[in-house]
VODO-371060 format. One line per field, with one value per residue (C-alpha): residue number from 0; x, y, z; residue in one letter. Coordinates in pm, whole numbers, plus 50000, padded with zeros to 5 digits. Layout:
<nodes>
nr NUM:...
x X:...
y Y:...
z Z:...
rest A:...
</nodes>
This chain:
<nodes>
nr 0:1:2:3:4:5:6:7:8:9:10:11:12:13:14:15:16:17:18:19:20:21:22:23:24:25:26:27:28:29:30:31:32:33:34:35:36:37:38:39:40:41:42:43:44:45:46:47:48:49:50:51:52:53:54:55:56:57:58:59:60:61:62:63:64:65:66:67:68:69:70:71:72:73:74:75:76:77:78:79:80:81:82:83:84:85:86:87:88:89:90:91:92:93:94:95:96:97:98:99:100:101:102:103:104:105:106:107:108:109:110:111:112:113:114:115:116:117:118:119:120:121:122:123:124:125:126:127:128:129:130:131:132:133:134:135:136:137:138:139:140:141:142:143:144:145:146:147:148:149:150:151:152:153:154:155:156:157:158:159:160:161:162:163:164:165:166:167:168:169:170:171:172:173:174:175:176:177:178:179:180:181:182:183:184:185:186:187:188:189:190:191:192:193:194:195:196:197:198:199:200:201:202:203:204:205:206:207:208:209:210:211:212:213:214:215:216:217:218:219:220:221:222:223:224:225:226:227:228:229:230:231:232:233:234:235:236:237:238:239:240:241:242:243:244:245:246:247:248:249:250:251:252:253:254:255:256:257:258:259:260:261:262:263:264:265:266:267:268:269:270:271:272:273:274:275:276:277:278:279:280:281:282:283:284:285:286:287:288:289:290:291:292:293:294:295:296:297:298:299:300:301:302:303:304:305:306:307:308:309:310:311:312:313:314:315:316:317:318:319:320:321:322:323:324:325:326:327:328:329:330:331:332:333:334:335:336:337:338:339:340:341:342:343:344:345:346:347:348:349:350:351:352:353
x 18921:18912:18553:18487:18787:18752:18423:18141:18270:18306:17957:17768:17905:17865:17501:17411:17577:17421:17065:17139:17283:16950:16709:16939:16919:16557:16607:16941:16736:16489:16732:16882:17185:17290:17566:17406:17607:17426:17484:17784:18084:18366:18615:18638:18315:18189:17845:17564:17254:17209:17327:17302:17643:17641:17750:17945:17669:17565:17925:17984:17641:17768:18110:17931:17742:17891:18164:17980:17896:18319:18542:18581:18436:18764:18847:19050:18745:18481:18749:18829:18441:18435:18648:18489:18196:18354:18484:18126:17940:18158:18156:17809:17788:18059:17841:17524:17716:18041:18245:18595:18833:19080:18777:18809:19195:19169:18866:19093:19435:19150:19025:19386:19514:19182:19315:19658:19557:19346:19631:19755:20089:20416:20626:20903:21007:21188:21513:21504:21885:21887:21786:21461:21432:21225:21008:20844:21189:21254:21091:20973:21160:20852:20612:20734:20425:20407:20731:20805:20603:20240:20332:20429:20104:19914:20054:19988:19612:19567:19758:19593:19256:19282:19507:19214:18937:19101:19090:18700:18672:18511:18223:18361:18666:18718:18533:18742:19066:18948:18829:19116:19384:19176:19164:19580:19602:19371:19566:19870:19751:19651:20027:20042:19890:19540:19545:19699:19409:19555:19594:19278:19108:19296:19196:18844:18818:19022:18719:18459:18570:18616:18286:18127:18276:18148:17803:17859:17990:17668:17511:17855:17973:17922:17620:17630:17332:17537:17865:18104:18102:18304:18188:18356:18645:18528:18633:18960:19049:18980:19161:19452:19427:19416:19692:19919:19762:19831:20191:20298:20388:20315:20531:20217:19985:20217:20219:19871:19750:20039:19842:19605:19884:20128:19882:19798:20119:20179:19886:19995:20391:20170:19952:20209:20412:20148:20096:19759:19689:19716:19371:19254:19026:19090:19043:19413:19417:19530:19138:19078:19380:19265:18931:19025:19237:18911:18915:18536:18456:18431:18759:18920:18771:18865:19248:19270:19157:19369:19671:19579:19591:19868:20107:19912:19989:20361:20371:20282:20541:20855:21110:21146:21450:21270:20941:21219:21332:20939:20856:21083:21026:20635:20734:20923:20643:20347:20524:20645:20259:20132:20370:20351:19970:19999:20196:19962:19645:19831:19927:19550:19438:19671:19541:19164:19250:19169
y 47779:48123:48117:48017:48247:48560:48564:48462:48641:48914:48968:48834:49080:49344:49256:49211:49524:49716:49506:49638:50005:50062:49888:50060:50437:50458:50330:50533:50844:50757:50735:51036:50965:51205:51417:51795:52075:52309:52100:51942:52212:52041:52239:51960:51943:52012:51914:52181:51889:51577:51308:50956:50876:50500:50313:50094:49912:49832:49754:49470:49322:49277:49149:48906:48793:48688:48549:48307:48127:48144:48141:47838:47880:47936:48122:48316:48461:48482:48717:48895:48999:49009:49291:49415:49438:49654:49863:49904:49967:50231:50388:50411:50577:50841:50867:50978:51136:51258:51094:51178:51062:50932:50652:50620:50547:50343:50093:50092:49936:49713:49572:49541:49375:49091:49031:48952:48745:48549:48455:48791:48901:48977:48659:48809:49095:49079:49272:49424:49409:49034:48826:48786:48922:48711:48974:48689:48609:48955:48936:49272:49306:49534:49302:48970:48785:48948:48947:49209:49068:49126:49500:49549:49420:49597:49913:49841:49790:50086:50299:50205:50196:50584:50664:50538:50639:51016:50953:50956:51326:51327:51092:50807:50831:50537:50279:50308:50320:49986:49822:49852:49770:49467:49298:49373:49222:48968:48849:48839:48588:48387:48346:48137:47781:47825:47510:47696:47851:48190:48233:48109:48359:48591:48556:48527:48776:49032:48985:48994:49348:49470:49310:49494:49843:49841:49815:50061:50268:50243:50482:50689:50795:51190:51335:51062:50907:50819:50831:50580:50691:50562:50258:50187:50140:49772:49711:49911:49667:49372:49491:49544:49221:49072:49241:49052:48748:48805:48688:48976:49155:49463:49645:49607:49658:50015:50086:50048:50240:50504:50848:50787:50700:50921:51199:51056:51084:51428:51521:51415:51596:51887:51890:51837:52082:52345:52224:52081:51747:51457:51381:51821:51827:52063:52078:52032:51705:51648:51615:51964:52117:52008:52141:52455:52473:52392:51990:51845:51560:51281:51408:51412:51034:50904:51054:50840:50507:50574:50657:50335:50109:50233:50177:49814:49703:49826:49624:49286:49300:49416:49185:49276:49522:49705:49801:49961:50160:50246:50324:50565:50707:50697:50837:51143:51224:51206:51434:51672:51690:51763:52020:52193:52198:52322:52634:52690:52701:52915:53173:53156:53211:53528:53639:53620:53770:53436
z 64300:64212:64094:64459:64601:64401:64240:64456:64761:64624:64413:64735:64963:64727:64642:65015:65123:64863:64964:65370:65309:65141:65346:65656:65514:65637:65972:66035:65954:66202:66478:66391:66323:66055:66047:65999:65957:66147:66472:66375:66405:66287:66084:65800:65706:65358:65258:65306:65422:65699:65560:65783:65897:66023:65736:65909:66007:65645:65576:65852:65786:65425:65537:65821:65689:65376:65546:65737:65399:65289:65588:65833:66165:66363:66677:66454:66219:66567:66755:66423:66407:66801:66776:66421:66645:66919:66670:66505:66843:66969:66637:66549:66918:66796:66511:66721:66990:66889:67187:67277:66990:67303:67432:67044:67019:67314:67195:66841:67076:67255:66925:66765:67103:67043:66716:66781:67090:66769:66606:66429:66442:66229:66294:66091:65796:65508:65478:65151:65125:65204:65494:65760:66098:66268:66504:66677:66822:66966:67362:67501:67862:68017:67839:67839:67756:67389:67145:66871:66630:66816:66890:66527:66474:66690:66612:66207:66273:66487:66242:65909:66124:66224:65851:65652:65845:65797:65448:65439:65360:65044:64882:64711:64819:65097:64952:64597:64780:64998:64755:64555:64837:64925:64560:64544:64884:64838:64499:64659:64901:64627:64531:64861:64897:64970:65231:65499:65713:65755:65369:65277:65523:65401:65100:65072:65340:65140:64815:65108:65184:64841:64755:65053:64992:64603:64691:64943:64672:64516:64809:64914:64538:64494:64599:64891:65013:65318:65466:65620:65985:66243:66304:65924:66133:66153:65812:65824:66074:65918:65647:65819:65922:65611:65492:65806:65710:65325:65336:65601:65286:65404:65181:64934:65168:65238:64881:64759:65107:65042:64990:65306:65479:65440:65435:65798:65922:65775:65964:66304:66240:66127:66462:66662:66554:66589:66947:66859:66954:66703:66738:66695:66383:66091:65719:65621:65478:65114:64984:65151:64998:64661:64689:64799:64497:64298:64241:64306:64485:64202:64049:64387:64472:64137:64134:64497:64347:64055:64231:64489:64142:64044:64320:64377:64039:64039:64388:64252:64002:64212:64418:64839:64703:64397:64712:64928:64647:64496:64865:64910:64580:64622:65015:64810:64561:64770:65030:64805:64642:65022:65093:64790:64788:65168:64972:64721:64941:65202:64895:64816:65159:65181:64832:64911:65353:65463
rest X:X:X:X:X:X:X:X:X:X:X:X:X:X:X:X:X:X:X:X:X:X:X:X:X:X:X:X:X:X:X:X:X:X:X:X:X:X:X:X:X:X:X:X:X:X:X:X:X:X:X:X:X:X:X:X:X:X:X:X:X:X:X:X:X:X:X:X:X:X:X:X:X:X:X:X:X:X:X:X:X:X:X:X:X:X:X:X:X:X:X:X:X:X:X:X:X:X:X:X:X:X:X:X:X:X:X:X:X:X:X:X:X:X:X:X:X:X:X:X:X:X:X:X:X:X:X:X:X:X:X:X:X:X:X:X:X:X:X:X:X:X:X:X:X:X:X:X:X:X:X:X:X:X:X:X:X:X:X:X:X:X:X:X:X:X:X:X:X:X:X:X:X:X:X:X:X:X:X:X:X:X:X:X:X:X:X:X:X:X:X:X:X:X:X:X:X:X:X:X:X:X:X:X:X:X:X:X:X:X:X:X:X:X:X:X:X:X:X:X:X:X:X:X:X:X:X:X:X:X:X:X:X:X:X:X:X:X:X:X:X:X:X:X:X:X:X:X:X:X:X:X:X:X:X:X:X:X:X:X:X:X:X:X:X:X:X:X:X:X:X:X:X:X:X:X:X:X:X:X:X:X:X:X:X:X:X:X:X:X:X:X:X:X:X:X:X:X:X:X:X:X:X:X:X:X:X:X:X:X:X:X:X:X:X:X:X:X:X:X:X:X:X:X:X:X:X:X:X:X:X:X:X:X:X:X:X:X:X:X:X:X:X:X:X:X:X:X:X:X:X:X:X:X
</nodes>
């Protein structure tokens, strides 16, 4: 079972992914579809050359096409690569053309609306101090065809979508943190009966994905051949899927995804408060505060995926109760690191008249 489960899905979407980022690189060159800093002002950007910037394209080959060989052929799987394939299209045309990140935001609720309608939602959640509330239970008065559940669901995939896809900043640095969060997730679906359908997608799907972002690795590791782009957004998706289809354990899913995310949602308070727009770019995120205090790119990347093991290890080994407690503490930590690293760059900009 988990030669099958674990270990062919995951070495066959890492060998094909590898196989199509490289035989991609070429032809994404030739379309010109590279993300050059001389043409390319945007305030976060770090790396002095073009470098292609489609790798989602790669990425959901690798995931497609190994899954077509794994997962059952289910209206559940076709509309979860339906929207995949939404997500890659208008991506890879934000990758060429840089197109507003609202059209973005709105094709993200679009996809995340498909994959609830396939079967994706957050029936219920754990109370950590005892009990379930059951979500699917709860109707919406203004929406009454939808209950709780399939908003909390939307709203998950189109958060860790746009989180993760912020956290792409520096090379390496994604595809570690993915891969890792998928082979947590995907072994806590394991700890379910693999004969219901949405568990054994789950499952395999969750290796597929880490299996597709190592070979990815292979090109995106510092100095990057190539970067994620936006159409990588495909597989953030999916991911989040998976992670509702794990168990709806999310409380893993929270913790092993914790620095991404919480350094999303610092990023939006921070905007905000500023009176920027959510969506405004700058080079504030925790991977630009730590190399502006000096940290390169491989030490930054590898501090992310150890961090991500770290907190997905400790997750598989705690009760419901003992997560609410290590998310709060993890919460506390985290935030504190951003905020004091916020300090220490702004002292250093003062120092040097920045």
């Amino acid at each position: 079972m988990y030669y099958t489960t674990i270990i062919l899905p995951l070495f066959l979407a890492f060998v094909i992914t590898a196989a199509a980022t490289a035989l991609t690189l070429p032809i994404i060159k030739r379309l010109g579809i590279l993300d050059d800093p001389k043409k390319h002002k945007h305030p976060a950007i770090i790396h002095k050359k073009p470098i292609p910037r489609a790798g989602g394209i790669p990425l959901l080959i690798g995931i497609f096409l190994t899954s077509l060989i794994f997962l059952p052929p289910t209206s559940m799987t076709a509309t979860l690569f339906l929207a995949a394939f939404i997500a890659l299209v208008i991506g890879v045309m934000d990758d060429k053309l840089d197109i507003s990140p609202y059209v973005r935001f709105e094709v993200n609720i679009i996809c995340a609306v498909l994959i609830v309608i396939a079967g994706v939602s957050i029936p219920f959640i754990t109370n950590p101090l005892g009990g379930i509330l059951y979500l699917d239970a709860i109707k919406l008065p203004l929406i009454p065809f939808i209950h709780l559940g399939d908003l909390a669901a939307i709203i998950w995939i189109v958060w860790v979508t746009n989180m993760i896809n912020w956290s792409t900043g520096v090379d390496g640095q994604m595809p570690g943190v993915i891969a890792i969060s998928a082979i947590v997730i995907g072994f806590l679906s394991l700890r379910f009966p693999l004969s219901d359908p949405n568990t054994f997608i789950a499952a395999n799907l969750s290796f597929i994905i880490a299996g597709s972002s190592l070979g990815f690795l292979l090109f995106n590791f510092y100095p990057a051949k190539i970067f994620p782009g936006y159409g990588a957004t495909s597989m953030y998706m999916l991911l989040a899927a998976v992670a509702i289809l794990s168990g709806v354990k999310l409380a893993t899913a929270i913790m092993v995804m914790a620095v991404p995310l919480i350094d999303g949602v610092v990023t939006i308070v921070r905007r905000m408060l500023t009176g920027h727009s959510p969506f405004w770019h700058d080079n504030r995120h925790l991977h630009h505060l730590l190399l502006r205090l000096g940290f390169g790119q491989r030490r930054i990347a590898l501090s992310y995926w150890l961090v991500s093991a770290i907190f997905g290890l400790v997750s598989l080994a705690l009760s419901s109760r003992e997560k609410l407690f290590a998310m709060l503490m993890i919460v506390i930590v985290v935030l504190g690191a951003i905020l004091t690293l916020h300090l220490l760059v702004g002292r250093n900009d003062e120092k040097k008249g920045i």
